[in-house]
N, C-alpha and C positions, 0 to 999 in steps of 0.2 A: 535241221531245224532252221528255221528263217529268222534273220536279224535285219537290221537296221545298221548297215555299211556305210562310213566315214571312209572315203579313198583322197582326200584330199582336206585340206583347211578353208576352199573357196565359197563357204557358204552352205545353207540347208537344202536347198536347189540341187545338190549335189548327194545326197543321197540316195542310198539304193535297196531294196527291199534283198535279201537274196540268200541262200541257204551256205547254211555253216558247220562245220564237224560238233557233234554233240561234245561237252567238254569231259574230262572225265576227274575224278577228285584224289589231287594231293595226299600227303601229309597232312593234316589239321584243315581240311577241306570238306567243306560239302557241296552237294549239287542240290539246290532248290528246282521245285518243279514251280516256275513261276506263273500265280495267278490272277496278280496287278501290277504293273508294270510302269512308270512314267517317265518322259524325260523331262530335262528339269531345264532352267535357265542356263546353268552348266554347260551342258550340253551343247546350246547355241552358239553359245560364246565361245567354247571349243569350236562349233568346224567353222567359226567366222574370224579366227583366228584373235579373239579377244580373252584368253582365257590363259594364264600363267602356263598351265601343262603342254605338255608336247609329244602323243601319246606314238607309238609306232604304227606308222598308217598299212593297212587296212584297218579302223577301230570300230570296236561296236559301241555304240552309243549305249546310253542308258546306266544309272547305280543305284536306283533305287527299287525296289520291288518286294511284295513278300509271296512268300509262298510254303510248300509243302517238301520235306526233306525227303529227293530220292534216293541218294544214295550217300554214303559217310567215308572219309578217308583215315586211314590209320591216326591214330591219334586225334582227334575231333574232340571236341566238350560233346559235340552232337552225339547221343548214338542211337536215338530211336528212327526210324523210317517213318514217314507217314506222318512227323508230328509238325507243328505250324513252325514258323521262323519267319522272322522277318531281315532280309537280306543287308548287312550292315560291311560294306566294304567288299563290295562284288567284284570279282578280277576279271571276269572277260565281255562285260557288258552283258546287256540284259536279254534274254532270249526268252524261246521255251523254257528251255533249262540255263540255270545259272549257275557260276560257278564261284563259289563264294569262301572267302579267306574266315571272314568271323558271321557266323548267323546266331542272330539270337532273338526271345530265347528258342530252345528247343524243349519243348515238354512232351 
């Protein structure tokens, strides 16, 4: 799937569109099939090197998004497929698919 690649902290200029292993879900993990998507202020500030954090570069931008749960990891509050979530503390940056530590809710 295609993301939005941070290889370095020198700026937005420096991004790169480019394809990435789909993630697959944890422990207490879901994968959202992401259907809005944004990056935020954050973000910037991250690859312009204004931003407290200091993530492991190659990073994929983006933590906000909501979308539709494909797939559930052992232990999940999730456990329906198919039901909305909105993505609250995304671990691997925002793609197609997301891969998400808490989504809530799941109905």
């Amino acid at each position: 799937m295609k993301a939005w690649l941070l290889d370095d902290l020198t700026g937005i200029d420096g991004l790169r569109l480019t394809e990435v292993p789909d993630p697959v879900p944890g422990a207490g993990e879901v994968i959202l099939e992401v259907h809005f998507a944004a990056l935020n202020p954050a973000d910037r500030y991250l690859a312009e090197r204004q931003y407290p954090a200091k993530p492991p570069l190659p990073h994929i931008l983006g933590r906000d998004g909501i979308g539709s749960v494909l797939e559930v990891g052992s232990g999940s509050v999730c456990s329906a497929r198919g039901t909305g979530a909105q993505s609250c503390g995304v671990k691997s940056g925002l793609t197609a698919r997301a891969l998400s530590r808490s989504a809530s809710p799941c109905r």
